[in-house]
C-alpha positions as CSV (number, residue, x, y, z in Angstrom):
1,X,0.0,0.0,0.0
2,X,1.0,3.9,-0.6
3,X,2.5,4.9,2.7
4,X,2.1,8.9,3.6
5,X,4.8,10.9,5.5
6,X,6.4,14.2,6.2
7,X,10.2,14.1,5.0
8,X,13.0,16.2,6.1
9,X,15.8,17.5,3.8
10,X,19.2,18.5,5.2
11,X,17.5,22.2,5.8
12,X,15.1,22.0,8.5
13,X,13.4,24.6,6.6
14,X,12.5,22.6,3.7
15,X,10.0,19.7,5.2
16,X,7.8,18.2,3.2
17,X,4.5,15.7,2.7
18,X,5.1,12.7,0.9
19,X,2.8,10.1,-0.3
20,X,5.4,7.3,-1.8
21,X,4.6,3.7,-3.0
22,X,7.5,1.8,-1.4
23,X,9.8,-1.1,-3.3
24,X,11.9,-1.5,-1.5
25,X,14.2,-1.5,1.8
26,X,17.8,-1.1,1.9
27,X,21.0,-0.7,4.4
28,X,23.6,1.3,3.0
29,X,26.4,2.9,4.6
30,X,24.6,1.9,8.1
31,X,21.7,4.7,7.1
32,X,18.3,2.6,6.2
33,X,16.6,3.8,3.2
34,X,13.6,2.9,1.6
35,X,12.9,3.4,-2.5
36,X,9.6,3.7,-4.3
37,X,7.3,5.8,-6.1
38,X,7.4,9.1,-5.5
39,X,3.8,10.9,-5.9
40,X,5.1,14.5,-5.6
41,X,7.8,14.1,-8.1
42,X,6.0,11.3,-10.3
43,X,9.8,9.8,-10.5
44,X,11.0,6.7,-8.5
45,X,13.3,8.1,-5.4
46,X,15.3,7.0,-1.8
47,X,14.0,8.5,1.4
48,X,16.2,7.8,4.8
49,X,14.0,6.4,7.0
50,X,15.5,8.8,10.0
51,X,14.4,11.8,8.0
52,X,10.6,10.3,7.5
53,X,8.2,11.5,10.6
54,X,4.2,10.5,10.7
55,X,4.4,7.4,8.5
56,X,1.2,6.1,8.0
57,X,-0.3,3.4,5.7
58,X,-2.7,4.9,3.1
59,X,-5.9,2.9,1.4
60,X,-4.2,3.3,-1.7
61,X,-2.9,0.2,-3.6
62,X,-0.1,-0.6,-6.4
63,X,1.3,-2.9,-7.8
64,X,4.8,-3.7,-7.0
65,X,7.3,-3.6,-9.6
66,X,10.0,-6.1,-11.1
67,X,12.7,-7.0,-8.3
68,X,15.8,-4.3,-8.5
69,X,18.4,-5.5,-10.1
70,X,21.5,-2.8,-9.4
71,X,23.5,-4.3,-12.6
72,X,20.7,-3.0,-14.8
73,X,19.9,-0.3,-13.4
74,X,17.9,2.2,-15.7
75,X,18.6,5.2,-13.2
76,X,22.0,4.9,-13.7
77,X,21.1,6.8,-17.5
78,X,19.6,9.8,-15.7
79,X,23.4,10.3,-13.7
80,X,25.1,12.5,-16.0
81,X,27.8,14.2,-13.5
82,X,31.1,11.8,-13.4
83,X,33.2,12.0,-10.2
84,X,36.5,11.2,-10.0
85,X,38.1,10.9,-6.3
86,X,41.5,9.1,-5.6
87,X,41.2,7.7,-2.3
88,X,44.5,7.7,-0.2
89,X,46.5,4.0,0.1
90,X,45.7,3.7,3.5
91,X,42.2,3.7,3.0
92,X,42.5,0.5,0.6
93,X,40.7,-2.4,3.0
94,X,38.1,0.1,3.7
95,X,37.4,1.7,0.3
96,X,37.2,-1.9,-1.4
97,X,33.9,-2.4,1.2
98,X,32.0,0.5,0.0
99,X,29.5,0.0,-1.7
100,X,27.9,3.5,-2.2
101,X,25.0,3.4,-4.8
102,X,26.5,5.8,-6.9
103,X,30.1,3.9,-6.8
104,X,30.3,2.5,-10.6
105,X,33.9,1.7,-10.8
106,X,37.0,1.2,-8.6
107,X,40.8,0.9,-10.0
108,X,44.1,0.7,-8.7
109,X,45.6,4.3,-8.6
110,X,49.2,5.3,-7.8
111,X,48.4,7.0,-4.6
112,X,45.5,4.5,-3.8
113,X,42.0,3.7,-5.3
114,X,40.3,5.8,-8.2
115,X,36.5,5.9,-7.8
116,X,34.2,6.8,-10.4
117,X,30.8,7.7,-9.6
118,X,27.9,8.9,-11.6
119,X,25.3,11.5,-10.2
120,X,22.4,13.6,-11.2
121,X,24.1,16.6,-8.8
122,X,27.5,17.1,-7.1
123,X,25.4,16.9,-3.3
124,X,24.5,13.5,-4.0
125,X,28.0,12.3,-3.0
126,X,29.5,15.6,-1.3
127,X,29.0,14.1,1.7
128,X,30.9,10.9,0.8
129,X,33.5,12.5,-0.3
130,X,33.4,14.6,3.3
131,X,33.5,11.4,5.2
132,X,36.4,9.8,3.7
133,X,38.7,13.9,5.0
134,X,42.2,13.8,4.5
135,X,42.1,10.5,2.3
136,X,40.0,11.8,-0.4
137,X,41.3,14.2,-3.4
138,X,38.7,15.0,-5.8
139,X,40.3,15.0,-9.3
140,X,37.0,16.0,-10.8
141,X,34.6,17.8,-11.3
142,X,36.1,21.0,-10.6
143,X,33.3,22.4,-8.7
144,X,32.7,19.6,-6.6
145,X,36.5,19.7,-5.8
146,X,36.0,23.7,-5.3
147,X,33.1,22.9,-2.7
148,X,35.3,20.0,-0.4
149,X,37.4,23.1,0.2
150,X,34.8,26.1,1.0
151,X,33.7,22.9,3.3
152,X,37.1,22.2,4.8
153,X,37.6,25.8,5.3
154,X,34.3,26.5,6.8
155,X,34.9,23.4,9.1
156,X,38.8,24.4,9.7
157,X,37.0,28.2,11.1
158,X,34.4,27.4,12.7
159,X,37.0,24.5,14.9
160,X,39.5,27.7,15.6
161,X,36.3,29.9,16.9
162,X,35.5,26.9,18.9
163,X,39.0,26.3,20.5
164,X,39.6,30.0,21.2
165,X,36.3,30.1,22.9
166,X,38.2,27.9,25.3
């Protein structure tokens, strides 16, 4: 059945109603997400469950879709922004167990691993990139590589004001 919620995006001011028709459930990078039909975009999206507030169960009914298979994987088309990070050596045992959905290659790199993803918009994996710090260089795109830094140096600020409030 078509489940109803309020959703939260990463600005609290930006809540919204959603009425989705779920496929399914998934675990990834310990964050649950659930995928289905989205009513207010018409398009098929993921929605973290710890954003979602007020689920209920609708009377509505669907039919449920073909089982996902991630190898053919018809959103994977609609990605059109390539990201290119080189994750540091050290990182090796831990980057060869991710398994972000947007991840479509991995290759040996001098410095470490090259990762290729594929993305409809650069804040789809900006916060990957954020989480792997000093062991991630962004090769491209430039403006994604542009942003890690205003980030760092927001982050690098804001952790001096803190310690001098000390």
């Amino acid at each position: 059945r078509t489940v109803s919620f309020r959703y939260f995006t990463r600005h609290p001011d930006r809540v919204t109603r959603r009425e989705v028709d779920p496929h399914s459930l998934a675990c990834l990078n310990s964050n649950w997400f659930v995928s289905g039909h989205c009513h207010l975009r018409n398009d098929r999206r993921f929605f973290r469950l710890s954003r979602m507030e007020e689920l209920a169960l609708t009377d509505r009914r669907f039919d449920a879709p073909p089982p996902y298979d991630p190898e053919h994987d018809a959103d994977r088309e609609s990605r059109g922004i390539t990201v290119r990070v080189v994750i540091d050596g050290e990182a090796g045992p831990w980057i060869a167990e991710d398994r972000s959905y947007y991840i479509t290659a991995k290759e040996p790199h001098p410095d470490g691993t090259l990762v290729t993803l594929r993305c409809r918009t650069a804040d789809e994996v900006l916060q990957w990139v954020l989480s792997w710090g000093r062991l991630a260089t962004v090769l491209e795109p430039r403006d994604l590589r542009q942003r890690v830094a205003d980030e760092a140096r927001a982050m690098l600020t804001r952790a001096e004001r803190e310690t001098g409030a000390d």
